[in-house]
C-alpha angles and dihedrals in degrees: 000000000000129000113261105252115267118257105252094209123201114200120188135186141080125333116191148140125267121212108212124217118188151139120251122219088276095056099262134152117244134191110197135165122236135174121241157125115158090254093037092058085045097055093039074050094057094040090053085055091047114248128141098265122186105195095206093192123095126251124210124243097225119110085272084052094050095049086043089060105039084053100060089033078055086064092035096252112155121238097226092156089062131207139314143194100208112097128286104256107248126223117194109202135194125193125211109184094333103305113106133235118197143215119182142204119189108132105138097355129149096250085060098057095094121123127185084266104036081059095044095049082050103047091062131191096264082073114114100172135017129211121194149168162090118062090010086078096035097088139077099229111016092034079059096057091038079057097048083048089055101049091043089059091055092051088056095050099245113158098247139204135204127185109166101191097194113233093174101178088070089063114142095176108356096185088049092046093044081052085052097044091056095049080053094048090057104044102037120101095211123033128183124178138175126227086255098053094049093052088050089061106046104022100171093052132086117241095266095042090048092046087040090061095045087049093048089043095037115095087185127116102231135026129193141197125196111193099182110232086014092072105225146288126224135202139196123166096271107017124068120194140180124182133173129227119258121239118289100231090207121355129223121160133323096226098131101015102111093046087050090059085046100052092039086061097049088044095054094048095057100041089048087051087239091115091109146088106250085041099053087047098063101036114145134215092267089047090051099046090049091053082039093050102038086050099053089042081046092054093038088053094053086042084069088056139078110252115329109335096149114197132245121265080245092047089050081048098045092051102041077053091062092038 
């Protein structure tokens, strides 16, 4: 019997480098450099569990692109997005007790130079699904042709994920982008969401009304809700799950953590042979806790880390086995 064909997974969205502005154990104050960009952690996150992962956006050629790109070559991800030689978009980020604020700056910036065409050459016909999210949407212009991608992956019957990860003080036009959030939520085959997304979007309803209005407008297959320290709900159209985090053994930050628990769900699905339509369609209530459970023991396991340092598929099973 032959093995069922591997997923080829195309993730968009920013890449980019936080500067990281904490206290050390002494009170200190510490400037450190990490790489990021919420897609960018996700598809660094599906290389590190091993999937063929093509990163569409395009990297910077400066001294922060080029670590950017030796770190997803590191986990064999393609960069199917190429090089630029605009700037590397910059993130200072300040951490109070371990949860991160961000400033961003990402005017003119490499990550930025996509256009409707540029998207479709990169995500090539070998795709067979496409993830996407958070500052990709964010802009007037760019956030337009990461749109057009998204929709053309659809036409072309691609499985598809959105996670918008709200950063609401890049904005452009945020009536237009929560317009543009909506028309995603209901095309897109996978959604995940945070708490705070969810109460960005419908700020006048309580969590289960607002949830209750994505699940009613979504055509997606699964849905999923991550609620931080809450571990994280998840929804088909027939199952309904909740499951709660496992003990951090010693905590560190969140930063990656959501887009861990993104990538983990979208791992498991492939490895499991459920990252299709007809399989998505037709997931049970075993199927969902397991995605549930492996993404929550995904984004614990990054919580004991520095910055976004996602684990291994053997290093989530090693630690459910112990659980």
């Amino acid at each position: 019997m032959s093995q069922p064909v591997q997923p080829v997974i195309a993730v968009g969205g920013e890449n980019l480098i936080d500067t990281m502005h904490k206290k050390n154990s002494a009170g200190e104050a510490e400037v450190s450099y990490k790489l990021g960009g919420s897609p960018y952690n996700v598809a660094f996150a599906l290389g590190r569990q091993g999937q063929n992962t093509h990163y569409v956006t395009p990297v910077s050629t400066d001294k922060y692109g080029q670590q950017l790109a030796e770190n997803l070559i590191a986990e064999n991800v393609v960069l199917a997005g190429g090089r630029r030689d605009e700037p590397t978009t910059e993130a200072v980020v300040t951490l109070e007790d371990g949860i991160p604020q961000y400033v961003f700056h990402r005017d003119n910036t490499a990550e930025r130079c996509v256009t409707a065409a540029s998207l479709a050459a990169a995500i090539s016909d070998e795709i067979t699904h496409f993830q996407a999210g958070s500052l990709a949407f964010a802009g007037v212009q760019d956030g337009a042709a990461w749109e057009a991608a998204f929709d053309a992956a659809n036409a072309r019957g691609l499985t598809t994920s959105f996670d918008p990860n709200i950063r609401s003080a890049l904005l452009e036009d945020p009536a237009s982008y929560r317009e543009r959030v909506l028309r995603l939520i209901k095309t897109t085959t996978i959604l995940k969401m945070s708490d705070e997304d969810l109460e960005w979007i419908y700020p006048d309803l309580s969590q289960a009304e607002a949830m209750k209005t994505v699940l009613a407008e979504t055509n997606a297959s699964l849905v999923a809700l991550t609620k931080g320290p809450d571990g994280a709900e998840g929804w088909t159209p027939n199952h309904y799950c909740v499951v709660e985090n496992p003990v951090i053994e010693t905590f560190v930050d969140t930063v990656g953590a959501g887009d861990t628990f993104m990538a983990t769900l979208v791992a498991t699905l492939a490895d499991n042979g459920l990252l299709n339509k007809s399989s998505l369609a037709e997931l049970n209530k075993e199927q969902l806790q397991m995605l549930l459970t492996r993404g929550v023991q995904a984004a614990c396991l990054n919580c004991g880390k520095e910055g976004c340092n996602p684990p291994t598929t053997a290093e989530i099973d090693q630690a459910l086995s112990r659980a």
